[in-house]
N, C-alpha and C positions, 0 to 999 in steps of 0.2 A: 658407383663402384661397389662391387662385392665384399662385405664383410666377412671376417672368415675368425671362426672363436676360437683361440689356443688356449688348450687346456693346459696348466702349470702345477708342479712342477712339470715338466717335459723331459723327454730322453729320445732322442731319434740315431738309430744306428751307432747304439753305444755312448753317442757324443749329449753330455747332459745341455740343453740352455737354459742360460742364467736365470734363477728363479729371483729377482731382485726388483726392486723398483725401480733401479736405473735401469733395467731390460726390457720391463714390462712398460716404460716411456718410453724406451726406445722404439718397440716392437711399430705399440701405439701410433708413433708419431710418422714412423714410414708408412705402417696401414693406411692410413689416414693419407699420405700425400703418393703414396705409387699405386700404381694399378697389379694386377696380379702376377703379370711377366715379371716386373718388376723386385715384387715385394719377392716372390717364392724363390727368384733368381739371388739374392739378397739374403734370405735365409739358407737355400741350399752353400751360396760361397762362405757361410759360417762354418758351415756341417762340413763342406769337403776340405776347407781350411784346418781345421783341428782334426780331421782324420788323415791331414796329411802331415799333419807336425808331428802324430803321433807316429805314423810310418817310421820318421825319423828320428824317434824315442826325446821328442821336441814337446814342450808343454805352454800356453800362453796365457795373459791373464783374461779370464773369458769375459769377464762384464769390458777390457781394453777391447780384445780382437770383437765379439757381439759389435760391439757400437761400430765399431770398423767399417766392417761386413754390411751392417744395415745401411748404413751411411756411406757406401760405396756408390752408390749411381742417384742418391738425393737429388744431388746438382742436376740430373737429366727431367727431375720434374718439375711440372709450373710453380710448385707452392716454394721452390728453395734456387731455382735458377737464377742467371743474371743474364746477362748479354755481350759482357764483355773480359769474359775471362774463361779461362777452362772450367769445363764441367767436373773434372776432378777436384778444381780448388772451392767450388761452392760447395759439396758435399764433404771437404776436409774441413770449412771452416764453421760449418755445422755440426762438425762432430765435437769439434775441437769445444766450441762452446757449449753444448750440450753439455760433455763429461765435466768442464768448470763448473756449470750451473747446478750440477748433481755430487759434487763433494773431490772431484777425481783432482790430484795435484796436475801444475802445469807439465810436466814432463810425461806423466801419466796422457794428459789430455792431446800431448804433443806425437806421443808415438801411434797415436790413432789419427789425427791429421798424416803424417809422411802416410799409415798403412793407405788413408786413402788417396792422397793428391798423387801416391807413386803406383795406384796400381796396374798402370796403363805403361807403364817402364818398367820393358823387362829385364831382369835379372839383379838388378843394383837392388831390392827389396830383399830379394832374397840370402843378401847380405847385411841385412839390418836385422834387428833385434826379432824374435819369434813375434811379437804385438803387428810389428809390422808387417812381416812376410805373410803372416796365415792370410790374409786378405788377397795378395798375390796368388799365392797358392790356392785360396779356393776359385777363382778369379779364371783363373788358367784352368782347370779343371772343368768348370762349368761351359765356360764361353768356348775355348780351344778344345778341349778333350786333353790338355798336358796331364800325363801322371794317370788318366783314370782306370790305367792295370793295376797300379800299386792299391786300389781300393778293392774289397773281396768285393765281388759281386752280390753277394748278398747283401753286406753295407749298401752298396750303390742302391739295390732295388728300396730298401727302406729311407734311404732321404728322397728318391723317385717319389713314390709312394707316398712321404710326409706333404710334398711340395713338387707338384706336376712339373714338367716339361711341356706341355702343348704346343708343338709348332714353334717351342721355345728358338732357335736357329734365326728365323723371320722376324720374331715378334720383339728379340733384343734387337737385333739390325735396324728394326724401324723404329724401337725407342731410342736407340740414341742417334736416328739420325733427326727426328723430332726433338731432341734435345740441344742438339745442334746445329742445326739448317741455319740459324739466323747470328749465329757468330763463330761464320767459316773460319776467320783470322785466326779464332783461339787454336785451333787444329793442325797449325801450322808444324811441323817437330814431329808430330806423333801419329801414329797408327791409325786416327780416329780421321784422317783425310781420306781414308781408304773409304770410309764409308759413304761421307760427303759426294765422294765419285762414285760411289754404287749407285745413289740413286739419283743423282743430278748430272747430266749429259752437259752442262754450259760450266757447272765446278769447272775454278782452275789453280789447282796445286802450285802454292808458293816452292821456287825453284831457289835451294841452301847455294846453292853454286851460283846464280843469278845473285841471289842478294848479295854474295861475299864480292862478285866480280862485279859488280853496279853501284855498291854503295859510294858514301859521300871520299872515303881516301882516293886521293887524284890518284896511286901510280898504279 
């Protein structure tokens, strides 16, 4: 895996990251277990997360939303996955612990959990607290293209610039379908079965109207 040296304190596109110790583990600990789609995809949904709070004259706490953001697609690697839950809730429940292990109180540690076990549910995030939503928001921005007129172009080139794109479109579709090939079940409800059936022709989508019309109530 490529090592990549970030220099601190840091400023990209306006937006400062946390110059702390809990930031500087955090950074550490995703380097260390994502690959580079990953990790830059991860720092960029920091960067467009807080420049989009700020659009919305919206401010969050940055070492909360940082851990969020990094800790957004954890669960999609081998060092923090499981097998038998959503990839959103292993990467929540490592944030969650992280931020306890590092001083943050539980409510503190809690709204970095929801930012990441909900950022794959649209819209209900962006009804919770700014800790939570930035995650969404940068999320949507990165992956989908939501929102990215409201960023000046010039911003945009300079988190580009900080943290590549390469073929970025592909190379997330095939991380998280590697993250989750092997526990379809959890995918059920959510968006991420789309993917499932991108690239597997035998996938088959648990049908919500089947289960409700099949289950155990006789009438």
């Amino acid at each position: 895996m490529t090592q990549k040296t970030l220099a601190t304190p840091e400023t990209i596109a306006g937006i400062a990251v946390p110059d702390t110790g809990l930031a500087r583990a955090a950074t550490t600990l995703v380097r260390e277990a994502a690959d580079d789609t990953v990790f830059d995809h991860s720092r960029r949904v920091y960067l467009w997360g807080m420049l989009q709070l700020a659009a919305q004259g919206q401010e969050a706490d940055p070492e909360i939303a940082y851990v969020g953001a990094m800790f957004h697609d954890l669960g999609l690697t081998a060092a923090h996955r499981t097998t038998d839950r959503r990839f959103e809730i292993d990467g929540a429940e490592a944030a969650y612990g992280f931020l306890r292990d590092h001083g943050r109180s539980a409510d503190e540690a809690r709204a970095a959990w929801l930012a990441v076990a909900l950022h794959t549910t649209p819209e209900v995030p962006l009804h919770l607290p700014p800790e939570v939503a930035v995650v969404t928001l940068g999320v949507e921005t990165d992956v989908l293209g939501l929102r990215l007129d409201q960023i000046d172009p010039g911003l945009r080139a300079e988190v580009v610039a900080a943290h590549p794109r390469p073929d970025f479109k592909k190379r997330i579709l095939h991380a998280f379908y590697e993250g989750m090939a092997d526990r379809p079940d959890t995918t059920f409800g959510t968006m991420n079965d789309d993917v499932l059936a991108h690239f597997d022709p035998e996938f088959r989508r648990a049908d919500f109207v089947r289960v409700i019309m099949e289950n155990a109530w006789p009438e």
